[in-house]
C-alpha beads as a LAMMPS data file, in Angstrom:
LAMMPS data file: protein, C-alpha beads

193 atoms
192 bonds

1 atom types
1 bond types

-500.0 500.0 xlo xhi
-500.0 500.0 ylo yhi
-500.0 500.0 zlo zhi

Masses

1 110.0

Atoms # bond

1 1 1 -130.411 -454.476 252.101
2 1 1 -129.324 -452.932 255.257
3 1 1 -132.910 -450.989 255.823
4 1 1 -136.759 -450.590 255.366
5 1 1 -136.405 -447.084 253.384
6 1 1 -134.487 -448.979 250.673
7 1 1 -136.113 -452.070 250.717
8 1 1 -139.467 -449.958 249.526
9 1 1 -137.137 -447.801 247.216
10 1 1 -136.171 -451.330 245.571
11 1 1 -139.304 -452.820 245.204
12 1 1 -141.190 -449.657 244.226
13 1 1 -138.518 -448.766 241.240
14 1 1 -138.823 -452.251 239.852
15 1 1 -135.612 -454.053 241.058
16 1 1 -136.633 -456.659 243.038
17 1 1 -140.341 -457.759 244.177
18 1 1 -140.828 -456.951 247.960
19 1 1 -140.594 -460.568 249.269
20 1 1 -137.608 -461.018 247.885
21 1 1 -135.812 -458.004 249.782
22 1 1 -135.072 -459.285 252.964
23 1 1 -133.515 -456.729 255.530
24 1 1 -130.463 -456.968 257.124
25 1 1 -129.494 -453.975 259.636
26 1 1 -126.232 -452.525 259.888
27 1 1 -123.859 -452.546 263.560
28 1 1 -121.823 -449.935 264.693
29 1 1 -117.923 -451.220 264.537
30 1 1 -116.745 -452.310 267.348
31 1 1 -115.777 -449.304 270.135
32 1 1 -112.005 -448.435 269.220
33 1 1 -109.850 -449.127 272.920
34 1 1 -109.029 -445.816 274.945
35 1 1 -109.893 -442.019 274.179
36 1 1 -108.395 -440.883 270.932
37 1 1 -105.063 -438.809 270.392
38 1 1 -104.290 -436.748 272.535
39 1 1 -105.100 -433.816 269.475
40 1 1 -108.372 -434.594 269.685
41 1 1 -108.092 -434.697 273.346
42 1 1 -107.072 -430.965 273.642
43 1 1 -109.372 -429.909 270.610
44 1 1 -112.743 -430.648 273.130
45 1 1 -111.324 -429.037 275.556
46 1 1 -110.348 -425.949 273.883
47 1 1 -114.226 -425.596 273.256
48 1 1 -117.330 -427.171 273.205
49 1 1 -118.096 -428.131 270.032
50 1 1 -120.957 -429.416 266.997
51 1 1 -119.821 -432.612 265.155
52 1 1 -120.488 -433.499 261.462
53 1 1 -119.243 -436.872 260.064
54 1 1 -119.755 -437.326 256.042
55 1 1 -117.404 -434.807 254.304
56 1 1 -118.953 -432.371 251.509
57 1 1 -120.728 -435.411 249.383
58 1 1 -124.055 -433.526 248.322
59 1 1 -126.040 -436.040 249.762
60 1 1 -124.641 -434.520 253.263
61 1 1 -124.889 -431.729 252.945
62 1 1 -122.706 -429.494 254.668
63 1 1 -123.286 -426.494 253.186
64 1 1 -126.743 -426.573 255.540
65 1 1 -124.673 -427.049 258.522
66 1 1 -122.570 -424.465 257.484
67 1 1 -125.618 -422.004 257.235
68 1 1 -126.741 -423.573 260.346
69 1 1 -123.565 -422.864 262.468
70 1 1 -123.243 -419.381 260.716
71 1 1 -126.835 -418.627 262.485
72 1 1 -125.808 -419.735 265.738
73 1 1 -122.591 -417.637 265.954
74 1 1 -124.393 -414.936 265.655
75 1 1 -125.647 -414.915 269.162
76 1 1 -122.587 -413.777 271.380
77 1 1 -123.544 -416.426 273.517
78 1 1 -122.831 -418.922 271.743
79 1 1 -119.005 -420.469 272.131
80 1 1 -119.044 -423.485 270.461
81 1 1 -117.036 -424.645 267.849
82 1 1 -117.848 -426.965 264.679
83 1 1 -115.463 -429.924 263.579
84 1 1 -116.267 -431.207 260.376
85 1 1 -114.705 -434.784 259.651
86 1 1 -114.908 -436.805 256.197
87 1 1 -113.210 -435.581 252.664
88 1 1 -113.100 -432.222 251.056
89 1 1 -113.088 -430.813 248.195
90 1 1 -112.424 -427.088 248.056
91 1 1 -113.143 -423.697 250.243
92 1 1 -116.658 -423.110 250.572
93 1 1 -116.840 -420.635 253.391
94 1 1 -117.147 -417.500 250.857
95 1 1 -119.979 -418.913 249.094
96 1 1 -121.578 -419.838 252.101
97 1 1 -121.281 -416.403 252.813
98 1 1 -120.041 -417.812 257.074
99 1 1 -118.481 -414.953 258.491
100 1 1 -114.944 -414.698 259.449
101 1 1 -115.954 -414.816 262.824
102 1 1 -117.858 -418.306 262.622
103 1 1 -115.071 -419.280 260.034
104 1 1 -112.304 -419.558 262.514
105 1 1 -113.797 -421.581 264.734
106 1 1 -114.657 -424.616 261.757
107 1 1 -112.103 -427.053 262.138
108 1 1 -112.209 -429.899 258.865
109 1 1 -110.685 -433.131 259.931
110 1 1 -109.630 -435.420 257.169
111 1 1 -108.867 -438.148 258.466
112 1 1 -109.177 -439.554 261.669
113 1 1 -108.550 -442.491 263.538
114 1 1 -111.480 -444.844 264.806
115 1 1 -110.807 -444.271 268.404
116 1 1 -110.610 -440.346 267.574
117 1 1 -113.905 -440.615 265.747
118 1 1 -115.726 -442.765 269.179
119 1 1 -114.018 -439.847 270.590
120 1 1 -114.843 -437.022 268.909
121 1 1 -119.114 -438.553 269.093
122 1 1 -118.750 -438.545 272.866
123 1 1 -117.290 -435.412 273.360
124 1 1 -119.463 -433.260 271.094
125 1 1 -122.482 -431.586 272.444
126 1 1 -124.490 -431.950 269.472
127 1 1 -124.264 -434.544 266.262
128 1 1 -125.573 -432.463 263.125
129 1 1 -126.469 -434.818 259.917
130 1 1 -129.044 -433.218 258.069
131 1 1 -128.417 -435.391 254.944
132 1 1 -130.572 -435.540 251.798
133 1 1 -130.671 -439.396 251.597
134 1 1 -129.414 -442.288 253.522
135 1 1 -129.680 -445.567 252.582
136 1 1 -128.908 -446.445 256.666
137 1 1 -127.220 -443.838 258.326
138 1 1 -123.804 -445.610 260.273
139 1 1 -123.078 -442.059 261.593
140 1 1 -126.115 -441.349 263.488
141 1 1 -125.974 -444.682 264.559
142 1 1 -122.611 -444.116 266.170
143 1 1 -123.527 -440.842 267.490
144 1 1 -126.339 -442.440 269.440
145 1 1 -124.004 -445.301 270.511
146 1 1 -121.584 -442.730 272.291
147 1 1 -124.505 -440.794 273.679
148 1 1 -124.588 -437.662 271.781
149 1 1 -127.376 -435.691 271.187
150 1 1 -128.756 -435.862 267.243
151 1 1 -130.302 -433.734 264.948
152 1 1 -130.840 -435.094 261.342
153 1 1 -133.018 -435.461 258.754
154 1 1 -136.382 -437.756 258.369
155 1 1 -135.794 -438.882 255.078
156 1 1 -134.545 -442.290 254.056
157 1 1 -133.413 -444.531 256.798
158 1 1 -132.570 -441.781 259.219
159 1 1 -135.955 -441.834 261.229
160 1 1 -135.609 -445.669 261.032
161 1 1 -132.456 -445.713 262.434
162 1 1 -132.792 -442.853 265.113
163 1 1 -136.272 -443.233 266.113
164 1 1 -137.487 -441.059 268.930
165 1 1 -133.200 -440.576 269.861
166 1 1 -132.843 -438.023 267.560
167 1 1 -134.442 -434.523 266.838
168 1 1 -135.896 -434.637 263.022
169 1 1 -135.748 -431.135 260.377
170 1 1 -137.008 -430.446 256.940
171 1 1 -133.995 -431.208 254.856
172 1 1 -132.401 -428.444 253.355
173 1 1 -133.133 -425.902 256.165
174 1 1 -130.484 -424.433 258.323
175 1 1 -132.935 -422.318 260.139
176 1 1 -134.606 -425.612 261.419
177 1 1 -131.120 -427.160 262.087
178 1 1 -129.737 -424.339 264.402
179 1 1 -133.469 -424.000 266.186
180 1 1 -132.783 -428.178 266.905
181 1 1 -129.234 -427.385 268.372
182 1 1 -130.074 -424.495 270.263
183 1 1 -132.662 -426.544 272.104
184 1 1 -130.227 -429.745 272.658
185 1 1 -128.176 -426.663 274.602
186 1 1 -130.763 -425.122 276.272
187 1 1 -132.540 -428.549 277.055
188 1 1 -129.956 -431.516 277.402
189 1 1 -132.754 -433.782 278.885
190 1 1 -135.010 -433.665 275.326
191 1 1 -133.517 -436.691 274.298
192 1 1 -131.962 -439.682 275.629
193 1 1 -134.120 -438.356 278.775

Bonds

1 1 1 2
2 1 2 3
3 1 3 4
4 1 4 5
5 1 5 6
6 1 6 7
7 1 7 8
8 1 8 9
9 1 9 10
10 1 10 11
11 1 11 12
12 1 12 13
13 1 13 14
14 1 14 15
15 1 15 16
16 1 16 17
17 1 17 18
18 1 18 19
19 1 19 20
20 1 20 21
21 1 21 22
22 1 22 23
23 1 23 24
24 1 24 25
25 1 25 26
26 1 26 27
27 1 27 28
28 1 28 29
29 1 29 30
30 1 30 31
31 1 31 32
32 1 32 33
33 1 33 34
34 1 34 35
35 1 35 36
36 1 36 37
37 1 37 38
38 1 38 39
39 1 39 40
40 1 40 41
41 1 41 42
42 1 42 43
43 1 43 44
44 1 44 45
45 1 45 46
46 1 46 47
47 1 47 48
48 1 48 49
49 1 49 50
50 1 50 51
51 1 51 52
52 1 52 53
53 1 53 54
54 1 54 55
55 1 55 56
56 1 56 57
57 1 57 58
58 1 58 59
59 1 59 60
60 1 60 61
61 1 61 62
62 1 62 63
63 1 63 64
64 1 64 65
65 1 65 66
66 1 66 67
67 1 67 68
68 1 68 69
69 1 69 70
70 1 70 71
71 1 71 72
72 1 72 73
73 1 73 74
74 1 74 75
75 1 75 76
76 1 76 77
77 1 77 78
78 1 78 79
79 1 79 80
80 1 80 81
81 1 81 82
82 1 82 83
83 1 83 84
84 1 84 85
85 1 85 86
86 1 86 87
87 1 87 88
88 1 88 89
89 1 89 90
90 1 90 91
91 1 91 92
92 1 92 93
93 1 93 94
94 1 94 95
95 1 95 96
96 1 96 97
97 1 97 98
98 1 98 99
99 1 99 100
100 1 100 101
101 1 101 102
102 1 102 103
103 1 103 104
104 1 104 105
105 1 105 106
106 1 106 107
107 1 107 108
108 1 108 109
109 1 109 110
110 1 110 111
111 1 111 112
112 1 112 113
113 1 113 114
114 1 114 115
115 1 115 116
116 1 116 117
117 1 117 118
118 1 118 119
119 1 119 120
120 1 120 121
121 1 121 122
122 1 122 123
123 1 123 124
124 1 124 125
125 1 125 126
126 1 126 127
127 1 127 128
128 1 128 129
129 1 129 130
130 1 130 131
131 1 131 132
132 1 132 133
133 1 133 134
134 1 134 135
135 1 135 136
136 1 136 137
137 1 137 138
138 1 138 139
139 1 139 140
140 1 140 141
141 1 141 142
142 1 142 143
143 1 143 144
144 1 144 145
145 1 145 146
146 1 146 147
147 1 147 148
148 1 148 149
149 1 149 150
150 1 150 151
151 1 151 152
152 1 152 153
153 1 153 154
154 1 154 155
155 1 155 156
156 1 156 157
157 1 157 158
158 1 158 159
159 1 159 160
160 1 160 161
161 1 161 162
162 1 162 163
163 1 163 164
164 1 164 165
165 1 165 166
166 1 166 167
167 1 167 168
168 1 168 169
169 1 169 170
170 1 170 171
171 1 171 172
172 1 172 173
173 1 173 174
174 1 174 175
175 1 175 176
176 1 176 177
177 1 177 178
178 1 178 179
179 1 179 180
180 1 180 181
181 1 181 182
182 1 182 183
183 1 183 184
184 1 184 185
185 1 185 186
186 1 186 187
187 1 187 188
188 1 188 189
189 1 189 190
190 1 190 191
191 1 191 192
192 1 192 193
């Protein structure tokens, strides 16, 4: 297995005994050659902007980054954007009750090339993955390779993965989520310092 988290979750719900698990970590795929399209090019500059990688599987979930970003756009102050990238399934602004205002400035990407994707994780000022469960974590892995700033969640792999590179919430809190992000801004130094 690609991790410690699931190597316990294995041996402790009876599919393998422990020494038989032997762990195997996961790489980052190779760096994709130049700087993305030139879309994604003029998309960070047009703003600064919040990244999420994972599309609306539960296990992401988005809908806390959603409530997240909804809390930071309510300070005046704050200008950036959010790009979400991975599949969706529907329109869940409404019932995430996100304003118009903080609405407009979510941008879902559906697809995306690799080198837009290395792109998009060095250009973005924060890398939000607050997932439930992760049985590794690629994307925070790939964050940290391009240098951006992470918050996530310390549940499954994700603190095994990030270790002290990342800031760590309580899952399912977007009040803990935009509090992590609005001190990446404030204090770019916190990590990777």
């Amino acid at each position: 297995t690609a991790s410690q988290a699931v190597a316990r979750d294995l041996a402790q719900y009876g599919v393998a005994p422990r020494e038989r698990i032997r762990v195997i970590p996961l790489a980052p795929p190779p760096l994709a050659p130049g700087n993305g399209s030139s879309e994604i090019a003029e998309l960070a500059r047009a703003a600064p902007f919040l990244l999420h990688v994972g599309g609306d599987e539960p296990q992401k979930d988005q809908p806390t980054v959603l409530r997240a970003f909804g809390l930071l756009c309510r300070n005046p102050a704050f200008r950036h954007n959010l790009i979400l990238v991975g599949k969706h399934h529907g329109d869940d602004m409404p019932a995430l009750q996100v304003t118009t205002r903080a609405a407009r400035r979510i941008l879902r990407l559906t697809k995306v090339t690799r080198a837009d994707l290395d792109a998009l994780y060095a250009q973005c000022s924060a890398f939000v993955f607050p997932s439930l469960y992760e049985g590794f974590g690629l994307p925070v892995l790939e964050a940290l390779r391009a240098g951006a700033p992470v918050v996530t969640t310390n549940v499954g792999a994700l603190s095994e993965i990030a270790g002290d590179a990342a800031l760590f919430v309580a899952p399912k809190n977007p009040e803990a989520v935009a509090h992590a992000v609005r001190r990446i801004l404030e204090e770019p130094l916190i990590i990777n310092g």
